[in-house]
C-alpha positions in Angstrom: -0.2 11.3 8.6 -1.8 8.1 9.5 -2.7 5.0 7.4 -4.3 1.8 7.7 -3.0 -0.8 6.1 -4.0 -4.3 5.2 -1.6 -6.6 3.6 -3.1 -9.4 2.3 0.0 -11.7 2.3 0.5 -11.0 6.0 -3.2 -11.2 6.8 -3.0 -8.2 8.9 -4.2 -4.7 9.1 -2.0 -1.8 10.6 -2.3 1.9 11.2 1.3 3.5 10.6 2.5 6.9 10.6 3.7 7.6 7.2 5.9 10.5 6.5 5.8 10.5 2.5 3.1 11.1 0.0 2.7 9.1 -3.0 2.0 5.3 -2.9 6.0 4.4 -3.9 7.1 6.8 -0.5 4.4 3.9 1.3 6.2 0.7 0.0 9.4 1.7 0.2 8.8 3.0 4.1 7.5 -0.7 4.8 10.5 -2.2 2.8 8.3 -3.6 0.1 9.2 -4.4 -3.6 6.8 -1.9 -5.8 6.4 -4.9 -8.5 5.6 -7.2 -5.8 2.5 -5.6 -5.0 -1.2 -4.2 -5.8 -2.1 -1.1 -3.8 -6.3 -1.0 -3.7 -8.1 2.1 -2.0 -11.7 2.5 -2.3 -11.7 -1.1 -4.0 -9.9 1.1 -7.0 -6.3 0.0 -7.7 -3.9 3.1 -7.4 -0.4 3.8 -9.4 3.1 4.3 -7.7 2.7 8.0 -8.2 -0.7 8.6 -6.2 -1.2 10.7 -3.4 -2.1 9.5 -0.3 -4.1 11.2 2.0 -4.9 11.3 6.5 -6.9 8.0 7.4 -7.0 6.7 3.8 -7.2 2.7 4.1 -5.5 0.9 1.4 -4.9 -2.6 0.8 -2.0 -4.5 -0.2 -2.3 -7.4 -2.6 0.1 -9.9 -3.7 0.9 -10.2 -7.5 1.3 -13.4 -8.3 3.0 -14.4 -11.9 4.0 -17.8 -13.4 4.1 -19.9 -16.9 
């Protein structure tokens, strides 16, 4: 299925082909730490274990921690 993807720490936006189904199968296809990142779709944030569907457009934002 295809994807769109914006990644806020890269400032870009890409359509992939993803092969998996929930939002964990997307990060760890583009090699991405789950804890390192906020997946948003329909400006909703969505847990590791939600299905993605065709031509949803999600975006990836950066968590950022510190004391």
């Amino acid at each position: 299925m295809n994807i769109i993807v914006a990644n806020e720490r890269e400032k870009t936006v890409t359509e992939i082909i993803f092969s998996g189904v929930t939002v964990a199968d997307l990060l760890q296809q583009l090699h991405l730490n789950l804890e390192a990142f906020l997946v948003v779709r329909n400006r909703e944030v969505i847990t590791e274990d939600e299905a993605l569907h065709e031509d949803d457009t999600l975006e990836l934002l950066s968590v950022i921690s510190g004391g």
